[in-house]
C-alpha positions as CSV (number, residue, x, y, z in Angstrom):
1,X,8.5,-6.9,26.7
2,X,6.1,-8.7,24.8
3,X,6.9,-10.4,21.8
4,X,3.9,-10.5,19.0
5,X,3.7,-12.7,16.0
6,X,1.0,-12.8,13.5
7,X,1.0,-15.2,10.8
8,X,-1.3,-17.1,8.2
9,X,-1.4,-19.6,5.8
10,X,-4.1,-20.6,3.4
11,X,-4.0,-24.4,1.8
12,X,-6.3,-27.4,2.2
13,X,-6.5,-28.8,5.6
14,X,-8.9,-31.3,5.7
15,X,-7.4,-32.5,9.4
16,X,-7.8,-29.3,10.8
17,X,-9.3,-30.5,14.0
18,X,-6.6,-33.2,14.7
19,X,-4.2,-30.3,15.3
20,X,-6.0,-28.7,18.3
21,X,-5.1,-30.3,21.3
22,X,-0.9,-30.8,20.6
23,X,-0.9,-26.8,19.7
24,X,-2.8,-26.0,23.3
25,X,-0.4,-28.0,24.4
26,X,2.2,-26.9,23.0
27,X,1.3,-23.1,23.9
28,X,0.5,-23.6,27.4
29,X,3.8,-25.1,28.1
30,X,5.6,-21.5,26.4
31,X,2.9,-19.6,28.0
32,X,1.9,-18.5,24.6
33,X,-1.2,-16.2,24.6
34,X,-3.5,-14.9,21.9
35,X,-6.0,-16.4,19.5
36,X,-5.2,-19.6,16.7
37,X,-8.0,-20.0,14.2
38,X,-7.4,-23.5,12.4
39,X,-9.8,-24.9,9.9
40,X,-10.3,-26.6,6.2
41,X,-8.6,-23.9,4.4
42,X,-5.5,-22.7,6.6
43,X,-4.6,-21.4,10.0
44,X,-4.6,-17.7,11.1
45,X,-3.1,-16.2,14.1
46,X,-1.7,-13.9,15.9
47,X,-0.3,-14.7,19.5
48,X,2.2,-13.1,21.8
49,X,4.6,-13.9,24.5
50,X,6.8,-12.6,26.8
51,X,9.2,-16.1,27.0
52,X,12.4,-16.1,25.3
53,X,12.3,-18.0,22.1
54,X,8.8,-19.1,22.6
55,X,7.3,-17.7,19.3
56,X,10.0,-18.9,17.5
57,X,9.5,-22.6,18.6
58,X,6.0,-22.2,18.0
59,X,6.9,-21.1,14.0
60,X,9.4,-24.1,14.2
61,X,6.6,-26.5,15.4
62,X,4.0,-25.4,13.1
63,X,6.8,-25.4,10.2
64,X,7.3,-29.4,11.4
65,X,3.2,-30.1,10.5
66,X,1.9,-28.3,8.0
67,X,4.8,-26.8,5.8
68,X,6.3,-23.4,5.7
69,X,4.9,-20.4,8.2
70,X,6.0,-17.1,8.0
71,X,5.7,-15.2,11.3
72,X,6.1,-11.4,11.4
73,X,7.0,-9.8,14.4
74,X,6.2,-6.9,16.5
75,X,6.6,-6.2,20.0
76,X,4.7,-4.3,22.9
77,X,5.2,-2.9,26.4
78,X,1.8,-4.1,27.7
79,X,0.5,-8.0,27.1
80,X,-2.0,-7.5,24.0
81,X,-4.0,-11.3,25.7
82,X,-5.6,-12.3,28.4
83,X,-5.4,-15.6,27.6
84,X,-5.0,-18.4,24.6
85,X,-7.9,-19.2,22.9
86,X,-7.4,-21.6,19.9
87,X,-11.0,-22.2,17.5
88,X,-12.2,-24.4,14.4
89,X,-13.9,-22.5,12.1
90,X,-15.2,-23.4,8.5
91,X,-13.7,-20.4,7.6
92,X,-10.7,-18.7,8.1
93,X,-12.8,-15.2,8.0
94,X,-16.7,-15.5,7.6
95,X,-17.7,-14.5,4.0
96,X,-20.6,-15.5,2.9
97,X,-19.3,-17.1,0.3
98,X,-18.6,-20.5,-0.9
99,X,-14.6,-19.5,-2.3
100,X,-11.7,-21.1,-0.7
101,X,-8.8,-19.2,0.3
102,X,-6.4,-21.3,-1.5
103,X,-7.8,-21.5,-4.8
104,X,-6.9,-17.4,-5.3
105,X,-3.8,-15.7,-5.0
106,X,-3.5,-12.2,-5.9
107,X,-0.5,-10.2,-7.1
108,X,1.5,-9.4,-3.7
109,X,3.3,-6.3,-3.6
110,X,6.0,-5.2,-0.9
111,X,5.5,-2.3,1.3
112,X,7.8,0.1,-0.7
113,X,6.2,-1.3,-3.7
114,X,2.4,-0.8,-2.3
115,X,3.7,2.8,-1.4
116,X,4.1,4.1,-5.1
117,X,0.8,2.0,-5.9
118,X,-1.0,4.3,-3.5
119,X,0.4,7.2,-4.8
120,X,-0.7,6.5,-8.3
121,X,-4.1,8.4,-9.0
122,X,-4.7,5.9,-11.9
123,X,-5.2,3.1,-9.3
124,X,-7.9,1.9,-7.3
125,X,-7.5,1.3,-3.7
126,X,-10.0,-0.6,-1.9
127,X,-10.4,-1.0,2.3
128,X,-11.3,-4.4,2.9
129,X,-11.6,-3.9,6.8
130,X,-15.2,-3.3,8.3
131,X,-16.3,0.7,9.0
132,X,-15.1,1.6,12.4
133,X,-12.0,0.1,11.5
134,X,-11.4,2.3,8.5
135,X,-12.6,5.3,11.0
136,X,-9.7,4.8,13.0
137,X,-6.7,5.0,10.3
138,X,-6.6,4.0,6.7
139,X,-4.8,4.9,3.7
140,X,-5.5,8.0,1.9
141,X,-7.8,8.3,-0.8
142,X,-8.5,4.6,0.0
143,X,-12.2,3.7,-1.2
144,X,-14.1,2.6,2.2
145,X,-17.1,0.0,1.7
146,X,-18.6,1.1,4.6
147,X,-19.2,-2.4,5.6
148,X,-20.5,-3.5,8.9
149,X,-18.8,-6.7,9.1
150,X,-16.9,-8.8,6.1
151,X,-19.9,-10.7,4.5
152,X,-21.2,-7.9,3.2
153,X,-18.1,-7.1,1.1
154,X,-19.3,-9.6,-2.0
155,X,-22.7,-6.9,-1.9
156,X,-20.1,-4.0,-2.1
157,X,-18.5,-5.5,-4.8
158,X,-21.6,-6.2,-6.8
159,X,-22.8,-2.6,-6.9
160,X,-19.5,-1.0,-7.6
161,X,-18.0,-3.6,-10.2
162,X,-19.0,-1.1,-13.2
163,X,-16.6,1.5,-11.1
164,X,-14.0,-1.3,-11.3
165,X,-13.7,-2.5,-14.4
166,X,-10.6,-2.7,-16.2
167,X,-8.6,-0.4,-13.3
168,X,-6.0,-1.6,-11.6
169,X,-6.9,-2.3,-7.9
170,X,-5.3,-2.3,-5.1
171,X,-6.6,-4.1,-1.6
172,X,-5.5,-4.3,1.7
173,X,-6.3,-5.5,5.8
174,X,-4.9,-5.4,8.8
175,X,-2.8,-9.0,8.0
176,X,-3.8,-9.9,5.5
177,X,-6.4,-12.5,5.4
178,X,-9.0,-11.1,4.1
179,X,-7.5,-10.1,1.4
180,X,-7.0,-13.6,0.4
181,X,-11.0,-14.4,1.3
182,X,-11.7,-11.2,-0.7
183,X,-10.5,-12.2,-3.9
184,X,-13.2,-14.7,-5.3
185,X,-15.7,-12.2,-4.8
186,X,-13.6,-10.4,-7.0
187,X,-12.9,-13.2,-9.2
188,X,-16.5,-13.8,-10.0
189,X,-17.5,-9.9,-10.2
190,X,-14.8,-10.2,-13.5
191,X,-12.4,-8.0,-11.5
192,X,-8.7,-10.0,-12.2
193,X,-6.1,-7.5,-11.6
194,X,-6.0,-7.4,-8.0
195,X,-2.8,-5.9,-6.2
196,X,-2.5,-7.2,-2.7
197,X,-0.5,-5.1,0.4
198,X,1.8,-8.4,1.4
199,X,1.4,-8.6,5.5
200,X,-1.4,-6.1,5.2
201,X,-1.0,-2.8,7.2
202,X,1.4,-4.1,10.1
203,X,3.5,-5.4,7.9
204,X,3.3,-1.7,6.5
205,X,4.1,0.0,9.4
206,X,6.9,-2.5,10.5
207,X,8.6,-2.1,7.2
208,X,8.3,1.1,4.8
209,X,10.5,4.1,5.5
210,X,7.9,6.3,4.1
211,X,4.6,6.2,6.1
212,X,3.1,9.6,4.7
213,X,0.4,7.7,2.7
214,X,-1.2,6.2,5.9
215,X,-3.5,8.1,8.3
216,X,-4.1,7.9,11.5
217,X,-4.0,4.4,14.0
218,X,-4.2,0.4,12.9
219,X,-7.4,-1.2,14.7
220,X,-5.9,-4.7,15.9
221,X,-7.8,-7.0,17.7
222,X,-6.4,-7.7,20.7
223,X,-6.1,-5.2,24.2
224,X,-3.8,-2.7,22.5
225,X,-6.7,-2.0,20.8
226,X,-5.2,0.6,18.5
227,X,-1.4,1.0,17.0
228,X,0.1,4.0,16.0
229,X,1.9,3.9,12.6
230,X,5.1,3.2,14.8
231,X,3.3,0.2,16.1
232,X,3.1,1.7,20.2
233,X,-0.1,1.2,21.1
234,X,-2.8,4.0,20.7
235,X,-5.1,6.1,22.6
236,X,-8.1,4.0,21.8
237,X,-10.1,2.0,24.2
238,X,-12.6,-0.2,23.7
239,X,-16.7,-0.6,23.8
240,X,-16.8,-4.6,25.6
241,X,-20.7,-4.4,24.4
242,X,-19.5,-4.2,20.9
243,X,-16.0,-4.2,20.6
244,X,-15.5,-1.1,18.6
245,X,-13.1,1.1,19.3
246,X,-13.9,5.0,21.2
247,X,-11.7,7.9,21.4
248,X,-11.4,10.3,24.4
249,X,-14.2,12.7,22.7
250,X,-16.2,9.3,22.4
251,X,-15.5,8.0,25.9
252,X,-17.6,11.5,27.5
253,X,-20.6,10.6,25.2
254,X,-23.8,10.3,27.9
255,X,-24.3,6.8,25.6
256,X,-20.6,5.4,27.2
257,X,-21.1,3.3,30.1
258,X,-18.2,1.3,31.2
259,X,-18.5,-2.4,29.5
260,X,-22.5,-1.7,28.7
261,X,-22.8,0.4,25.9
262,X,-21.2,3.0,23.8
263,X,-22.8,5.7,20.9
264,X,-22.2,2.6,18.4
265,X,-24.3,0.5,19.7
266,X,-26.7,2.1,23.0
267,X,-29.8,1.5,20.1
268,X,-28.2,-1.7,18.4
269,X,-28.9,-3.6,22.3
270,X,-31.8,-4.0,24.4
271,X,-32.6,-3.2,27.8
272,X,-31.7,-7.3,28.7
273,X,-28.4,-7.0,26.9
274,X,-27.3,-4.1,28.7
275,X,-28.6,-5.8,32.2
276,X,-26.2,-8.8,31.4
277,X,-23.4,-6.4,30.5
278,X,-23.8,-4.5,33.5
279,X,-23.6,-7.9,35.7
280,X,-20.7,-8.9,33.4
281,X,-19.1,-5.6,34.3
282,X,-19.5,-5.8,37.9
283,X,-18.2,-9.3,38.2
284,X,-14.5,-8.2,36.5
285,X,-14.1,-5.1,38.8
286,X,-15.0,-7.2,41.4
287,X,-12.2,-10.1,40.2
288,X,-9.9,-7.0,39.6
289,X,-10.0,-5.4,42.9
């Protein structure tokens, strides 16, 4: 069994870089995989492990340099990594915007609490995730930006603010994260009262007793690919030239070829990108077999 933590924490980390090499260390030794984001506003994660007590070091170690971590935890049958990959970023999601995380906090609202928020028609709720995320599972009667990736949620914003105004709105991720990003575009639309889902929508899943306002499966980013609202992984795979995710129906499309292309994205590539998937393809069946 695999033990999954995801955690976050947004506050000004001007040493950022100084952390890398202890924390691979650190993580190699617990044979801790999955992918660490460090930079000047705050670390986001979410890495798994199948050692005995090895995420919980990792919260104690992290707790030791940089102040208090909250991990949540999941677990899964099948390893959701290949391997560790930890980054520096400027950002801890890119925005396209010049707002640090830690200069906006929203008003956080538990999972039983973000249930009745949903459930009030008077409110506003707002899908910060990209598209084919939100195609997969969301929350109902959620407003979806139809975004293709999360720097082109300030635009989204922009145009609907008039919608907006003076409603109570409520926003939520996956973790979490982009909530926090999210809010100084809402900040300097004039939108203030901002309800954020604490833990985003796995701590959702993991902790409300009634599910009934969520639909369908959680997009994570990781080789589950999907998560069903008991958090067991889903029947989603995944496009490698794109990374979306397909269902069955999507996987018998005559655009699906195994790690080349998919429906999403057969027109968004060009002949040379498919070429170098193909090879990149052959080469893992080849390491594989």
């Amino acid at each position: 069994m695999f033990k999954i933590g995801t955690f976050y924490k947004c506050f000004n980390f001007p040493l950022y870089k100084e952390l890398e090499d202890g924390l691979r260390d650190h993580c190699t030794k617990r044979i801790i995989k999955g992918t660490i984001i460090l930079t000047p506003e705050g670390i986001n994660a979410t890495v798994s492990s199948e050692r005995d007590k090895a995420l919980e070091d990792l919260n104690l170690y992290l707790n030791n340099l940089v102040g208090n971590i909250k991990f949540r935890f999941t677990s899964s049958d099948i390893s959701p990594f290949k391997r560790l990959k930890i980054k520096t970023r400027k950002e801890l999601v890119p925005s396209g915007t010049n707002g640090k995380s830690f200069n906006h906090q929203s008003n956080y609202l538990t999972p039983m609490e973000w249930h009745s928020f949903v459930t009030d028609p008077e409110n506003i709720i707002i899908d910060v995730r990209n598209d084919y995320e939100s195609k997969v599972g969301t929350f109902r009667n959620s407003v979806i930006p139809e975004t293709k990736n999360f720097r082109e949620f300030k635009s989204f914003l922009k145009r609907n603010k008039k919608t907006f105004k003076n409603k109570k709105i409520g926003i939520f991720c996956t973790g979490g994260i982009r909530c926090e990003k999210a809010l100084y575009s809402f900040e300097k639309e004039g939108l203030t009262d901002i309800y954020q889902l604490q833990g985003g929508i796995l701590n959702f899943l993991s902790e409300s007793k009634d599910k009934s306002s969520w639909q369908g499966d959680c997009f994570v980013f990781d080789e589950r690919v999907t998560v069903t609202d008991e958090l067991s992984p889903g029947d989603y795979k995944q496009c490698y030239a794109c990374r979306r995710p397909l269902s069955e129906d999507d996987l018998q499309k005559p655009e699906y070829k195994k790690g080349i292309s998919c429906h999403n994205c057969f027109f968004e590539k060009t002949e040379s990108d498919r070429i170098r998937y193909a090879e990149r393809q052959k080469q893992y069946d080849t390491n594989k077999s």
